[in-house]
N, C-alpha and C positions, 0 to 999 in steps of 0.2 A: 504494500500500500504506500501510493507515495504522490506529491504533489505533482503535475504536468511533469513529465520527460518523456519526449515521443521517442529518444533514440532508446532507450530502454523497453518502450513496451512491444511495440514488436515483433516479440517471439513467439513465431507459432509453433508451438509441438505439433507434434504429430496425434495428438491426445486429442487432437480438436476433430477427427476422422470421428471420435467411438463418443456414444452416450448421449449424443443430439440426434433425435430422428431427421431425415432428411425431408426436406419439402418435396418430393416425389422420389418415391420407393423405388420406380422404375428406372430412373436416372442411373447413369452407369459412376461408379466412384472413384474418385481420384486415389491412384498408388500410394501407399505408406511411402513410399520408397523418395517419391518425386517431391512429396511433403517434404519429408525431411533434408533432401538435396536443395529445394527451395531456402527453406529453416537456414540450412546452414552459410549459404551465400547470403541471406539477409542480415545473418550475426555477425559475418564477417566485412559488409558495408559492400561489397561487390555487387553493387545495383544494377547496374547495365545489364552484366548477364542472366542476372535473377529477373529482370525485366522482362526480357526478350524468351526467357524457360517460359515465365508464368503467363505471357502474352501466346506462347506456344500452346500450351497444357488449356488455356479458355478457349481456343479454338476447338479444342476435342470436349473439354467440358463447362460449357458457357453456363451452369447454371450453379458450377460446383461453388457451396460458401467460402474451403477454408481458402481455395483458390483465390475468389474476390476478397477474402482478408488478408492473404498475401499479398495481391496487387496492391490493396491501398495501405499496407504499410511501407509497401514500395514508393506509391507515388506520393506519398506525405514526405519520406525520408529526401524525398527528388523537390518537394517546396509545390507541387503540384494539389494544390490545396480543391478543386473542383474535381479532380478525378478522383483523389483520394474518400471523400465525401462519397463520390455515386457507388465505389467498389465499397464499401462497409457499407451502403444503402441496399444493395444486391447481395450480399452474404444476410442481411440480416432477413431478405426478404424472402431468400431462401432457404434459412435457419431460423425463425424468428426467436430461438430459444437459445441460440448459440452468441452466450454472455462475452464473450473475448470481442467482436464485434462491434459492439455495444460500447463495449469500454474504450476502443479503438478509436470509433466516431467522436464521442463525447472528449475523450483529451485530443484530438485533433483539432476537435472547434473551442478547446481553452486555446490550443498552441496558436488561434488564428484571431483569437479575442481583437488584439488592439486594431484587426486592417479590417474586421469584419464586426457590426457593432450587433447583430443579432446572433453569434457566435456562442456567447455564455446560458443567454436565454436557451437555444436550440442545445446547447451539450445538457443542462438540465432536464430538461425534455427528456432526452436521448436517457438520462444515467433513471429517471423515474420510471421510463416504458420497461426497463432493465429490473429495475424492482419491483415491479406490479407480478413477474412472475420468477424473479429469484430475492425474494423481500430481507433473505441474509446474504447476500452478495454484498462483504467486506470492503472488497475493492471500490463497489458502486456507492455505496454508502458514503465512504469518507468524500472521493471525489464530488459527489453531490452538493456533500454538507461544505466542500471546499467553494464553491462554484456558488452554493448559496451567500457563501461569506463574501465571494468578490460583489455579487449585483447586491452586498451589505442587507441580507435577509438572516439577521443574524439569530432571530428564533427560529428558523426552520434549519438553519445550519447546526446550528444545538440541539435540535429534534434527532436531526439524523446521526448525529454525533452517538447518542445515547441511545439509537439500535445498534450499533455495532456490538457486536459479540465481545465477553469481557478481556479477552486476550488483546483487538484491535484496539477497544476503548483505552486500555490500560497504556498504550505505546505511546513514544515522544509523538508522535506525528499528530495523533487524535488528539492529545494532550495540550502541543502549540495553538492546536484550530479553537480547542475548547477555551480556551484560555483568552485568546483574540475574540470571541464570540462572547462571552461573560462580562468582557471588559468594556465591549460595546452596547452592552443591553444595562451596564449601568453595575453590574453586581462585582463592585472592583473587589471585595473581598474575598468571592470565590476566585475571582479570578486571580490574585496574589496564590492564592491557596494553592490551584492549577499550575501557578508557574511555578511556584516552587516544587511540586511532586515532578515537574518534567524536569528540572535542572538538576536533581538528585537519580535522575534516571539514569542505568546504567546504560542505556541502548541509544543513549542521546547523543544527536551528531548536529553538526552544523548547517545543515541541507533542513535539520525539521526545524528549526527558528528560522531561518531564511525565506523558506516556502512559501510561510504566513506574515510573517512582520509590515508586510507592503501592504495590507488588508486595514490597518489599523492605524489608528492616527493618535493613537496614547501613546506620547513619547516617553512616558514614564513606564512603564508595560515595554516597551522596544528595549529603553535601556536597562531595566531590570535582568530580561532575557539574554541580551547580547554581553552584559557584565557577566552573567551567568555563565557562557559558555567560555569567557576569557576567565573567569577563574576558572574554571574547569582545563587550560588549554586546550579547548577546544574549537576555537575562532578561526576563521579562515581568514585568508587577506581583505575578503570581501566584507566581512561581519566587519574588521576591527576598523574598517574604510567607517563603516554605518554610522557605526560607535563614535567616532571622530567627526563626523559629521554633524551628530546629533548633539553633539557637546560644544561643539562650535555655535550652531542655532544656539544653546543656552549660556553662551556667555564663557565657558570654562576652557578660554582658551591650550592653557598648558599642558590642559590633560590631549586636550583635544589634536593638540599637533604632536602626543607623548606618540596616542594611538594614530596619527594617518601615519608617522615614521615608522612605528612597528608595522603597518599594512603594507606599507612599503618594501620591509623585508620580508615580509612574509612570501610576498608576489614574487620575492628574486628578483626584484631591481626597480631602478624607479621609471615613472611611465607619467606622461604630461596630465592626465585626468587626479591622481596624487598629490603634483607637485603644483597643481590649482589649487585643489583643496588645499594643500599646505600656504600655501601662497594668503588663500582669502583670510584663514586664522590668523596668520602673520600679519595681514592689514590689518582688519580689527582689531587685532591687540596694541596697534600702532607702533607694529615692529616694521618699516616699512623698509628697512636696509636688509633683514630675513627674508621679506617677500620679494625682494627684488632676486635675492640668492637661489630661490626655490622656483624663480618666473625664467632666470637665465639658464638655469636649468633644461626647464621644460622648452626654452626655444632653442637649446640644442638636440633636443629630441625630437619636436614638431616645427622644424624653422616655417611650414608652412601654415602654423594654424594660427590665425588671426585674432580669436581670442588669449592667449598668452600674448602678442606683440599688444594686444587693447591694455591688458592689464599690467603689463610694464610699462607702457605710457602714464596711466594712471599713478604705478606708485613711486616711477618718478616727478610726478605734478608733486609729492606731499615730501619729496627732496628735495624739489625748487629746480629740478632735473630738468632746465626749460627745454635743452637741447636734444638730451637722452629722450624726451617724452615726445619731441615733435619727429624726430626720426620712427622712434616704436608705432606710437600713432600713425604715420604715412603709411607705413608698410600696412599698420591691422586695417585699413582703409582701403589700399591695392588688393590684398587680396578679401575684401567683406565688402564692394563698394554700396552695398545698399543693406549694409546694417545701420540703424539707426541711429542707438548711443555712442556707433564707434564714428560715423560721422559727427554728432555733436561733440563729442571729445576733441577732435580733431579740430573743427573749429574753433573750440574755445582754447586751443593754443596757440594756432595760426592769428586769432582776434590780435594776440599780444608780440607779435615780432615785428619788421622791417615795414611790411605790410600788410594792416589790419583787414584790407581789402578780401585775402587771400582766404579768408575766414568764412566769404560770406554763399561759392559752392555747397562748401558742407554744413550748414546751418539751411541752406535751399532744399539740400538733397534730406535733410530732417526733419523740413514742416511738410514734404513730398510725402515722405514716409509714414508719417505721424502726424496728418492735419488734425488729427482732434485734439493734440496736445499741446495747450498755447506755451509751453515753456518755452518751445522750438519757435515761435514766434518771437517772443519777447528777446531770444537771446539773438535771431535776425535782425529782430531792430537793436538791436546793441549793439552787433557788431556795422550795422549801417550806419550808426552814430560815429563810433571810432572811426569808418572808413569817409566820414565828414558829408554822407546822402543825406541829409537832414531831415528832407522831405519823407522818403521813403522810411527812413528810419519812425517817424511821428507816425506814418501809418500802421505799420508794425505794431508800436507802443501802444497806439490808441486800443490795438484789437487787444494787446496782452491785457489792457489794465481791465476789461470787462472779466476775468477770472482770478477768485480769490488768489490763487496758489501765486501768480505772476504780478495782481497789481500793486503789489510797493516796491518791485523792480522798475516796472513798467513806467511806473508816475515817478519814479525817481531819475529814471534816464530822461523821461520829458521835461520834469525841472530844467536838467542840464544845458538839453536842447533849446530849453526858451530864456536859460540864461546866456547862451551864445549869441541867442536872435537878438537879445537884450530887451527881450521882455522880461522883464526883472517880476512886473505884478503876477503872470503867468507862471513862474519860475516856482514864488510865492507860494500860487493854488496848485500845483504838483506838489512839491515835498508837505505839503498838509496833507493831501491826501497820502502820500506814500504814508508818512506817520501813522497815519486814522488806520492804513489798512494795515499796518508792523508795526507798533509802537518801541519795540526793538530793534528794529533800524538802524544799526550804527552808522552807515553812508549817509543815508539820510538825516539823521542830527547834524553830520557833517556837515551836507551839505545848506542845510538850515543854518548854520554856524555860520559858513561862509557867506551866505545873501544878509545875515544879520550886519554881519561885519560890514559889508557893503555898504548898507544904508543909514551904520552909525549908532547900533542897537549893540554897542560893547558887552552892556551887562549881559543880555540877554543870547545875546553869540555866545560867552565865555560859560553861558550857561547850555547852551545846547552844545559846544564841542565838549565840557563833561562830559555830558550824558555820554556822547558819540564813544570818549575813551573809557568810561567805565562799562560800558557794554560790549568794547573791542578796544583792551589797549594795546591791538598792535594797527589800530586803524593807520593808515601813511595818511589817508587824506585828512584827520582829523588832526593829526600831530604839526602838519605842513598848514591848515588852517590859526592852528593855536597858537602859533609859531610867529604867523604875520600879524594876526590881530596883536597878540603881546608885541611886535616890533611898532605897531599902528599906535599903541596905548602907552609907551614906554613902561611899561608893566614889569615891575623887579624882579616877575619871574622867564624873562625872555630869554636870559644866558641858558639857565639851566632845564627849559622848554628846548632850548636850540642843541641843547649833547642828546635831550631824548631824541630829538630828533635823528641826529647825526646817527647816533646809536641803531636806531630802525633803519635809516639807512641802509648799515651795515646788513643789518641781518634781513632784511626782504624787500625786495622793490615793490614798488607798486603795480606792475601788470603782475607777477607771483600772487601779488594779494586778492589781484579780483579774478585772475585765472580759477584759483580755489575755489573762489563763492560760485562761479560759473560753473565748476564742470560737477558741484555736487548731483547733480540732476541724473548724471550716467553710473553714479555709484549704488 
């Protein structure tokens, strides 16, 4: 008894000839002999010839079953999902009693669940016509009760659970499902109960938590199980992958890249899908010089796969890696040219070089991609303002600022734009509203700061670039704002406003500082 593996099941004895009446007595029978010659080229994967035997053999007996349940274990093994289907439809029409058949069909249409969506429905079907007249058919049972749990019918998958006979009931396998099925109907106590008789079970392997884990969305239940079978040593590279993954969603970094590096070895070496996941715990924990070591990695493993060149662009934006990150970036763009985020990435580092211009393809080829997502607008018009389209740029903003997520960007860049035109009163009613919409706004206090300062509103300026550096004190625009107003005011604090400054400087330019605020959107 075991969850979906078509290359396993398969195996027709020759035992399938005796103990099934045949659907006409008169029909002449197929050889023990040719059975078992079949049998044997099937176990041994030697398809072609067992093809062409058993396309042989239905010409002389086109009616024989175990014959059509050789072919369709044939053409299943061959990815021939429609022929395989009518040969077990044809044995069973011709054995309607002959259970191997049965069972055949039913894990055929799990094996084809995700390309065919009536697939789970129909093997159900198939594994209950199977019960109606062998109602202790082990095999049929669990798969049922399996097949219930995936369409999440998880009372009647625990129905079925508990006809199996006490030998099946008692196994890891029945035990994982039962346990997944308790969990989801609410009864987490039995369900603890269940898991713990399975992880003390001697016959427990890593194939019976694996089978079912993907059924259940209690990650507390996943990592119970999967903990389980690593103390046990019994985790395979796949499990301790899970494991690491699962501990990453909850925050625990350390453990989490403890186990993707044990999965790592596990698998005998490392492989770019690993050295992602290592990579993304690395970000997160804002080890971003780790993640860069585990992304260079995987691009000498996959120099061609454009997600690793996306994500070493990224983590060198958060090294200030302006250069490293717009080369990484080109390339995950050549070869993804109509991924989304890797376009918006892409332009929100080209927005900040030689030529802001260069920015504004791939923020095109982003609202192309993504019209319903105004971020991709807003950040068009942003980079249409750096590239000095003013016009273009205000129509852009105008559409971002109709959307919560976009408008205190949105009216913040139009301030900017109608303090260039020198509409000062316009400039005004944008950063009001940007505030109203973010009151957290540190750009925007800045830039409030600076229109105050303009108009001779000292107090009130020195009151809004506060705000701006107690909400970001590493704002450049608010430091470079506070800087002049104290040189405007002779203000005793100017010397020592002007080393912070100097100091910021040093440590981050101003395109680094709004490259960041720009590209959170692809993270």
């Amino acid at each position: 008894m075991s969850a979906v593996s078509l290359h396993s099941i398969f195996v027709v004895a020759a035992a399938l000839l005796f103990g099934q009446p045949p659907s006409d007595v008169r029909a002449p029978r197929v050889p023990a002999q040719l059975v078992e010659e079949l049998t044997a080229l099937l176990d041994s994967g030697e398809l072609t010839p067992a093809k062409a035997r058993v396309e042989q053999a239905l010409r002389r007996y086109p009616s024989d079953a175990t014959l059509h349940n050789i072919a369709g274990a044939i053409e299943a093994q061959q990815g021939a999902y429609g022929a395989a289907e009518r040969h077990f439809r044809l044995a069973m029409h011709a054995q309607p009693r002959m259970a191997p058949a049965y069972l055949n069909l039913g894990r055929l249409y799990q094996e084809h669940a995700r390309e065919d969506a009536a697939a789970l429905p129909k093997a159900l079907a198939v594994y209950r016509e199977l019960l109606r007249f062998d109602p202790a058919n082990a095999e049929g049972l669990y798969q049922a009760a399996y097949v219930a749990a995936c369409t999440s019918d998880w009372e009647a998958s625990r129905a079925l659970l508990e006809r199996l006979p006490d030998a099946s009931r008692s196994g890891p396998q029945a035990l994982a499902l039962l346990a997944i099925d308790l969990a989801a109907l609410g009864d987490r106590a039995r369900a603890a109960q269940v898991a713990a008789r399975l992880l003390a079970h001697p016959g427990l392997t890593d194939e019976d938590v694996r089978a079912v884990i993907g059924r259940t969305t209690d990650d507390d239940l996943v990592e119970r199980l999967l903990t389980g079978l690593d103390e046990r040593g019994l985790a395979s590279a796949d499990s301790l992958r899970q494991l690491g993954l699962l501990e990453t969603r909850r925050e625990r970094f350390d453990r989490a890249r403890d186990l993707l590096e044990r999965a790592m070895r596990a698998a005998a070496g490392a492989t770019a899908p690993l050295l992602l996941d290592l990579a993304r715990a690395a970000y997160k924990q804002k080890d971003f010089q780790g993640a860069l070591g585990y992304l260079a990695h995987a691009r000498e493993l996959e120099p061609q796969n454009a997600e690793v060149h996306f994500f070493f662009g990224i983590a060198c934006v958060e090294l200030n890696l302006g250069s490293e990150a717009y080369d990484a970036l080109k390339k995950a763009v050549t070869l993804a040219p109509d991924n989304a985020s890797v376009n918006y990435a892409m332009g929100a580092v080209a927005i900040h070089r030689h030529e802001p211009s260069e920015a504004l393809p791939y923020f095109e080829a982003y609202v192309r991609l993504r019209p319903e997502d105004p971020r991709g607008r807003f950040a068009l018009g942003a980079a249409r303002f750096y590239s000095n389209e003013l016009d273009a740029a205000r129509a852009d903003l105008d559409r971002a600022a109709r959307f919560a997520e976009t408008a205190a960007g949105a009216h913040y860049f139009l301030a900017k734009i109608a303090r260039q035109l020198n509409e000062y009163e316009k400039a005004r009613e944008e950063i009001d509203q940007a505030l109203k919409a973010d009151p957290e706004y540190a750009d925007a206090w800045s830039e409030l700061g600076y229109l105050q300062t303009r108009s001779g509103e000292y107090q009130a300026a020195d009151q809004s670039l506060m705000k701006a550096i107690a909400r970001d004190p590493g704002n450049y625009a608010a430091a470079v704002n506070l800087a002049a107003l104290y040189a405007r005011t002779r203000d005793p604090r100017r010397e020592e406003q002007a080393a912070r400054l100097a100091a910021l400087q040093e440590k981050r330019s101003l395109a680094a500082q709004e490259f960041l605020r720009i590209i959170q959107v692809v993270q």
